[in-house]
C-alpha positions in Angstrom: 7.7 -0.3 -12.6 9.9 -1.1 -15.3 11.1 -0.6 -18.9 7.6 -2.1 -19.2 5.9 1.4 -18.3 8.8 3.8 -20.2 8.0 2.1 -23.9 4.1 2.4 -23.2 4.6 6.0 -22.5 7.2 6.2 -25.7 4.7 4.6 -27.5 1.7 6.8 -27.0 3.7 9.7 -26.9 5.0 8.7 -30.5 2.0 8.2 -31.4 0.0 11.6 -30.4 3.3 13.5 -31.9 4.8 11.9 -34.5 8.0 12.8 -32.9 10.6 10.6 -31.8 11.2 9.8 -27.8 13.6 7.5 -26.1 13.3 6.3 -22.9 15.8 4.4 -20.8 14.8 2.9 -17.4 17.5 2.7 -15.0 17.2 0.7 -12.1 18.1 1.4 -8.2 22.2 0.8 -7.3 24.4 0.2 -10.1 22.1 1.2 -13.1 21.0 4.6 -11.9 24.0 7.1 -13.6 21.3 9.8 -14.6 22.8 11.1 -18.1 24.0 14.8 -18.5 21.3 16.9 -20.6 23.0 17.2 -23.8 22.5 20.7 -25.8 19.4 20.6 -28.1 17.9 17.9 -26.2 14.8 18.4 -23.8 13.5 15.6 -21.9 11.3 14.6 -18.6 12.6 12.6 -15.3 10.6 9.7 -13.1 12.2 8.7 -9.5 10.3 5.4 -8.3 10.6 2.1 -6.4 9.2 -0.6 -7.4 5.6 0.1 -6.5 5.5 4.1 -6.0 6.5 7.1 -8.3 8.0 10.0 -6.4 8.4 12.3 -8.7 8.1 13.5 -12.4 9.5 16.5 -14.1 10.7 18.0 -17.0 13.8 20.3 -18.4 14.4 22.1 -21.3 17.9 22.8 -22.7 17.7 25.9 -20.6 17.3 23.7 -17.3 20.0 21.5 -17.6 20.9 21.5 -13.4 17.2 20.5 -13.4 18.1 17.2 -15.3 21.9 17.1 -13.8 21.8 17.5 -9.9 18.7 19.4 -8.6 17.2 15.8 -7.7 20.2 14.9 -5.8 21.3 17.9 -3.8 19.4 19.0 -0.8 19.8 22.8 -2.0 17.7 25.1 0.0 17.0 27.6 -3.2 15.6 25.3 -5.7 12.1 24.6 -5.2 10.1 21.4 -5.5 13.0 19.0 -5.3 13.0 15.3 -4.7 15.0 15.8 -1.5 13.5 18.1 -0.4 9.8 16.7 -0.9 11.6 13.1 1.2 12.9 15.4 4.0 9.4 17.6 4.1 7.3 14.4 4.4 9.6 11.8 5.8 6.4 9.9 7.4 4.4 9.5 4.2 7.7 8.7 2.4 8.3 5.9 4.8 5.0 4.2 3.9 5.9 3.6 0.5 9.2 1.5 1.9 9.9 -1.6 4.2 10.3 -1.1 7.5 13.6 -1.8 7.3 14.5 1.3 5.3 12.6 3.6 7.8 15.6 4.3 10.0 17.5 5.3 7.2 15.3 7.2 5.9 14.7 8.9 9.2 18.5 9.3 8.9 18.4 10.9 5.0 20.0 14.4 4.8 22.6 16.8 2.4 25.5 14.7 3.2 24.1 11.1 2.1 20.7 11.9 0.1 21.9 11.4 -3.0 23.7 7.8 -2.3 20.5 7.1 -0.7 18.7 7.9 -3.9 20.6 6.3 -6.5 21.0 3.3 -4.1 16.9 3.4 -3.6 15.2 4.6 -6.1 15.2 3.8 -10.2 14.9 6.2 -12.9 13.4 6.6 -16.2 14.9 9.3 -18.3 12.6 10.2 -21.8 14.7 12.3 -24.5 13.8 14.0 -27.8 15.3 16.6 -29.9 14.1 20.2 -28.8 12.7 21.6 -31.4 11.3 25.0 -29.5 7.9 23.1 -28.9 7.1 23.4 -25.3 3.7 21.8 -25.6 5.5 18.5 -26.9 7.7 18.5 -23.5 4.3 19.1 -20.9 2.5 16.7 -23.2 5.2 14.0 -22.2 5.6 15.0 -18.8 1.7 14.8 -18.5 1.4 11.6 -20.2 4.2 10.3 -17.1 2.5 11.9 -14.8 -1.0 10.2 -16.1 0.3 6.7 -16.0 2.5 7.1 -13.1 1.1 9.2 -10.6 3.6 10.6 -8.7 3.6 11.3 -5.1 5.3 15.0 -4.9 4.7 17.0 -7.7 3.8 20.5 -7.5 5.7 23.5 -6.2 4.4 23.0 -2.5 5.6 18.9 -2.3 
C-alpha cells in the first residue's frame, strides 16, 4: 500500500464530488510526521503496513485531537483508538506482522506505542476544505474504507 492506492481514492473521490482532495502517503520511520489539522480543513486518516490496513477514520475541524494525537496515545477515555484496538487484540495484530515483531508487539504499551507506530506503521492523510458538508467527509472515509478494508474499525475494535 502506497501512494499508488491514496491517488486512486483521490481520484474517484474527485470524481463523485467535484471537490478537490489531497492525499499524502507517508511511509513507516522517517516519513510518518502526521500533519496538525489546520482550521477549515476536514480530512480522513489510514494506519497500514505494507499488506494490512489497521485503521480508517475521519475528523472534522471540530475533532482536531482526533487527527493530532488520539492515534498515538493510549488514553483510556477516547474510544475506538488505534492503540487501543493493538493492545485489545494483540494476537490478531501479531498475524499481520513477522515474527520478528511479535515480541515487541507483545511488549507495546503508553510509554512506547507511539514510537512503535510511527516506526511500524505508514500513513495516508486525505485533506479538503470543509465546507459544512458532512456527507462529502463519510463519503471519503467510505470510499478508504472500501478499497482498504481496515482491520479495527468500529466503536467496539
Amino acid at each position: 500500500m502506497s501512494q499508488e492506492i491514496a491517488n486512486l481514492i483521490t481520484t474517484e473521490f474527485e470524481r463523485l464530488t467535484k471537490m478537490e482532495v489531497s492525499a499524502t502517503y507517508m511511509a513507516k520511520g522517517q516519513s510518518h510526521k502526521p500533519t496538525t489539522l489546520q482550521s477549515g480543513m476536514c480530512g480522513v486518516y489510514v494506519f497500514m503496513n505494507d499488506q494490512h490496513c489497521f485503521k480508517v477514520g475521519k475528523a472534522g475541524s471540530k475533532s482536531k485531537a482526533r487527527w493530532n494525537s488520539h492515534h498515538y496515545n493510549l488514553d483510556e477515555t477516547t474510544p475506538s483508538t488505534l492503540p487501543k484496538s493493538i493492545i485489545k487484540n494483540k494476537t490478531k495484530f501479531k498475524e499481520c506482522f513477522p515474527v520478528e515483531s511479535h515480541q515487541e508487539i507483545d511488549a507495546l504499551e503508553k510509554s512506547n506505542v507511539q514510537e512503535w507506530i510511527k516506526s511500524n506503521m505508514s500513513r495516508i492523510e486525505f485533506l479538503f476544505k470543509d465546507n459544512g458538508n458532512s456527507f462529502a467527509l463519510n463519503l471519503l472515509e467510505a470510499l478508504a474504507q472500501f478499497h482498504l478494508n481496515p482491520i479495527f474499525e468500529g466503536k467496539d475494535a
